[in-house]
N, C-alpha and C positions, 0 to 999 in steps of 0.2 A: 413106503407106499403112500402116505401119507400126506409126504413132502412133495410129491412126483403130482398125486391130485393135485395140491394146491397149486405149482405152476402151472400145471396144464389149466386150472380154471384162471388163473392170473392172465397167461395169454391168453384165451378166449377171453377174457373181460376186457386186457387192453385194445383185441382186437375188433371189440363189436362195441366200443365204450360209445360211440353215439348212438347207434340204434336204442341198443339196452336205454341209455337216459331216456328217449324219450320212453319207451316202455316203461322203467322205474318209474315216473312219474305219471306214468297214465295210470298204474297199478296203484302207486298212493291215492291217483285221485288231487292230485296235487295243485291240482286251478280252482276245485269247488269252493264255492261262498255260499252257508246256510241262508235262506229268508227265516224268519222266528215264525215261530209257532208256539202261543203260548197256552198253560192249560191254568181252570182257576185252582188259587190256593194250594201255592207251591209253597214250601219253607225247605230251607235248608236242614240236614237233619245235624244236631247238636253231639259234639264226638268226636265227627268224621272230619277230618283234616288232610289225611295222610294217606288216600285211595280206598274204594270199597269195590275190589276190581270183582268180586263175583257174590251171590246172593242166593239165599235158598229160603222158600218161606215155606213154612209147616201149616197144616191145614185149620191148624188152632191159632195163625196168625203170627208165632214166634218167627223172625228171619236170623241166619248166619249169615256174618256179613265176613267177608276176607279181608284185608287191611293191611295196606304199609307193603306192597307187593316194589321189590326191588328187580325188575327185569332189565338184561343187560340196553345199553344204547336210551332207554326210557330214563325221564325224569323222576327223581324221589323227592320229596319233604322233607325226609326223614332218614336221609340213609345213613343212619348210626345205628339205630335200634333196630331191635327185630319185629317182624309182622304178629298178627292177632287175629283174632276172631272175636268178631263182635255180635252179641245180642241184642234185638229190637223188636219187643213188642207193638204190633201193628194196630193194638188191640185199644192201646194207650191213647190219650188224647195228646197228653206235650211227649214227644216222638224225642226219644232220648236213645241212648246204647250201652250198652253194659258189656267190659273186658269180660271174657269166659275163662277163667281159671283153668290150665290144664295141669293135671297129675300124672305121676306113671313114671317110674326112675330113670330111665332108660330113654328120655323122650329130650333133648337137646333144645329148651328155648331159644338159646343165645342166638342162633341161626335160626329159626321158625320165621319162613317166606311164601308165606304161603299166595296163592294163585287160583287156579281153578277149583272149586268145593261140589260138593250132590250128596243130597243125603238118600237112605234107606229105613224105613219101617219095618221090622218085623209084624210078625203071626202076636208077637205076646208083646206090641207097640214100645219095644224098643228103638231107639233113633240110633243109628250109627252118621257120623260125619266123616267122610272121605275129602281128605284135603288133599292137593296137587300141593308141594312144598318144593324148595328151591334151596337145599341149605349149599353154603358155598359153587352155587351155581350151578349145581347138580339136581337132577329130580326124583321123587319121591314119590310114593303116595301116601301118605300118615289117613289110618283107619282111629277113628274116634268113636267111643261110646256114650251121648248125652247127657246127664245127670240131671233134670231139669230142678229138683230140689235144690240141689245144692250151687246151681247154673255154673256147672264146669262141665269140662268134658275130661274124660278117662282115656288115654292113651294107650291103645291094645296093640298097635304091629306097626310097623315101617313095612313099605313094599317096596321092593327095588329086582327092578328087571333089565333086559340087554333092550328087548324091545319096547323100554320105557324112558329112553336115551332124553327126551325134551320135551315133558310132557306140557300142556297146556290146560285142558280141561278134562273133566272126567262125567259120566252119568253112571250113577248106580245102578245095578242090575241086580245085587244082592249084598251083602255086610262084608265079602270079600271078593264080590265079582263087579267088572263094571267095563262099560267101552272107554276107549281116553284117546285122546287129539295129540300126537307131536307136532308142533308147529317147524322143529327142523328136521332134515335129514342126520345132518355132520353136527359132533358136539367140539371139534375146534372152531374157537370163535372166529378165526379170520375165514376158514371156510364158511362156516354159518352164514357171514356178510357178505360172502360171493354168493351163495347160494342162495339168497333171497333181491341180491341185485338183478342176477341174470335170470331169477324167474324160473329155476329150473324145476319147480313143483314137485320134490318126492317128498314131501312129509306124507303123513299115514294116519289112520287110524290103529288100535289094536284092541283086543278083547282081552280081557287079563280074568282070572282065576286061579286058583291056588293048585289047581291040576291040567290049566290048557291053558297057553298065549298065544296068540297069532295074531297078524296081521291081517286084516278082514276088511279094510280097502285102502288105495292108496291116490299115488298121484296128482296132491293137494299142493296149490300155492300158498302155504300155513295155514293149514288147519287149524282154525281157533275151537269157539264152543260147539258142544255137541248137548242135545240132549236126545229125547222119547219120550212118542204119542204116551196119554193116560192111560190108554188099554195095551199100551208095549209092545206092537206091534211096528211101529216104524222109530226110525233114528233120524236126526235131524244134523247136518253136518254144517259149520259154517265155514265158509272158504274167503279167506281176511282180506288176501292181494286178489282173487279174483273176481270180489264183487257177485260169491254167489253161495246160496243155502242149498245143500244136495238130501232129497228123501230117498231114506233106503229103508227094505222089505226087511225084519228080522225072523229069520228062521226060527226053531227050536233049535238047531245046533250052535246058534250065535252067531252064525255067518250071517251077512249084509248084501242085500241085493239092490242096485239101484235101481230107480223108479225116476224120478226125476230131477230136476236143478232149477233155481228160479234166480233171475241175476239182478242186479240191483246197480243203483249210482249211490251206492255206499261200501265202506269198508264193512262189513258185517261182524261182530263180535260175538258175546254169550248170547243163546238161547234159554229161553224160558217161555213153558208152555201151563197156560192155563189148566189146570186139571177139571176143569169146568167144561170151558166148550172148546179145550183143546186148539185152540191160537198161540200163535208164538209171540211173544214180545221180544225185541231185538235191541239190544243198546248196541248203536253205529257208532263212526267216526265219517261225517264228510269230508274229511282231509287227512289224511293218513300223513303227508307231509307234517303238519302242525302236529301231530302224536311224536316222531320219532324225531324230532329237530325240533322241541322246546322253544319258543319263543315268549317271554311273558306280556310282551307287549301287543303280540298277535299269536295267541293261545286257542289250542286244538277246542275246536266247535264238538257240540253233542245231539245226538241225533236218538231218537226210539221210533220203531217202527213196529205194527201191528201185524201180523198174518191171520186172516180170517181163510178155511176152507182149502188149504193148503195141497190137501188131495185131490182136489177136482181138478176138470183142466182150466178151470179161471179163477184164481186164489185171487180174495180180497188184498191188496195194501195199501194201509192207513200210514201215511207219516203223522205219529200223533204227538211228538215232542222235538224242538229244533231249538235250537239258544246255541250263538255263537262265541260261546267261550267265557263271558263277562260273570255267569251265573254259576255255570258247570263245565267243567275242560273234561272233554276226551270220554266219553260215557262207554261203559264197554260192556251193561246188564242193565234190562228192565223188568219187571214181574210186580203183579198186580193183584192184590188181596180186597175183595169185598169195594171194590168200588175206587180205590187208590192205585196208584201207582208210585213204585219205589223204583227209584235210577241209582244206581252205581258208576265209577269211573276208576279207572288205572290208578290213576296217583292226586287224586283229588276230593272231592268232598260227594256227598250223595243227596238226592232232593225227593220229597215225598210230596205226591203232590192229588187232588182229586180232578176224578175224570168227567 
């Protein structure tokens, strides 16, 4: 059956291969050229070398940084070794990161790839970290327990589902519940590559729990990050090739209602929301072209963008960081602690900077 898809999508690609190119490259985004936009007293943060593709900052300032993310057709730094998670006090004045020890027998470093992360707070302020993991190309969720004393994390469970086929990012909802982003349909990779040439948008969200999965909305052009309003009342979906962030209503049963989409002249990446006054920071890519065809000589641009009032019918948007490549490639997470801002990227290094 498998085989039968893939010609059938073969001929419909050779058959529509001009139309589709220019679609593909409208969908990268593939002509933009950043103007800068600079903020004061930026520094590189000391560490990061090898991607800081997603970020989670605790309300006491501690951030979980992702690192050394090996995604298929993407550039790596590093692709021998396995990924990490990184620690970074916000709190600190010289901005340094600290490797996070993981324990737990049963927990396979040698492959630890991780990707999309969200943490969770309990009633009696324990931290759980839900990491998105990639071990031999496959996806995972690895559920982590934070030990701040001893700054590791405790490895308590592997998740693994049928409707968790390619996962991308994840947001907590509880220590073992969360919504998570597949950015494809198909896990054969030569389908995967038809399936995001021709634009045929069935990636998904799903809701996972340890006693209900489902799928709770679909029809996404890769669905990248996802996160949720402070008072958890809305979800925030971002949609990578179509240039758009979707708000949806969350029930009590978990199901997702849309409400509305906001489109953009950017590829849009992780979301991150202020738990303050509830804005999203967005780390983009203006050229989606430059992300997935590597060039070091003309290297993928980085882009953060602000949403203010999101709900109403006239949302604020600040483009408030732009650098074409020379400083930061490929920014794919922004999130903002006490007056700063921290940027992340795919396979590159991360900048801290004040606003």
């Amino acid at each position: 059956m498998a085989k039968l898809i893939a010609l059938t999508l073969l001929g419909m690609g050779l058959a529509l291969f001009k139309n589709h190119r220019f679609s593909y490259q409208t969908r990268l985004n593939a002509f933009r050229e950043v103007q800068p936009i600079e903020l004061p007293n930026c520094n590189l943060v000391k560490g990061i070398e090898t991607g800081s593709e997603d970020l989670e900052i605790l309300p006491n300032g501690l951030a979980f940084i992702s690192s050394g993310l090996k995604y298929p057709g993407m550039k790596s730094f590093d692709p021998n070794n396995p990924g990490k998670i990184l620690l970074m006090d916000l709190n600190e004045e010289d901005q340094t990161v600290l490797e996070l020890g993981i324990t737990g027998s049963k927990f396979d470093l040698s492959s630890f790839n991780p990707h999309g992360i969200s943490t969770f707070t309990d009633e009696d302020n324990a931290v759980y970290l839900l990491v998105v993991n990639h071990p031999d190309a496959k996806s995972t969720v690895e559920l982590f327990k934070f030990q701040e004393e001893e700054k590791s994390l405790l490895h308590l469970k592997t998740i693994r589902h049928k409707l968790l086929p390619n996962v991308n990012d994840i947001v907590a909802v509880g220590p073992e519940q969360f919504y998570a982003t597949n950015d494809h349909y198909f896990l054969d990779p030569y389908l995967k590559s038809w399936e995001m040439y021709l634009g045929l948008a069935w990636s998904y969200v799903v809701y996972y729990s340890p006693s209900e999965v489902r799928v709770v909305a679909e029809g996404f052009d890769f669905a990248n990050g996802i996160s949720i309003s402070p008072d958890g009342k809305y979800v925030y979906v971002a949609e990578l090739l179509a240039h758009k962030i979707h708000v949806y209503e969350k029930h009590a049963n978990w199901t997702l209602t849309p409400l509305k989409s906001l489109d953009f002249n950017t590829l849009v990446d992780n979301i991150s929301v202020d738990p303050e006054t509830g804005d999203l920071w967005v780390g983009c890519h203006p050229n989606g072209m430059k992300v997935f065809f590597y060039d070091s000589e003309n290297p993928p641009a980085s882009e953060v963008l602000q949403i203010q009032n999101i709900l109403t019918e006239e949302p604020k948007v600040t483009q408030v960081y732009a650098e074409n490549g020379t400083v930061l490639q490929g920014s794919t997470v922004a999130s903002v602690y006490k007056g700063k801002l921290l940027i992340g990227t795919v396979f590159h290094k991360a900048l801290y900077c004040e606003l």
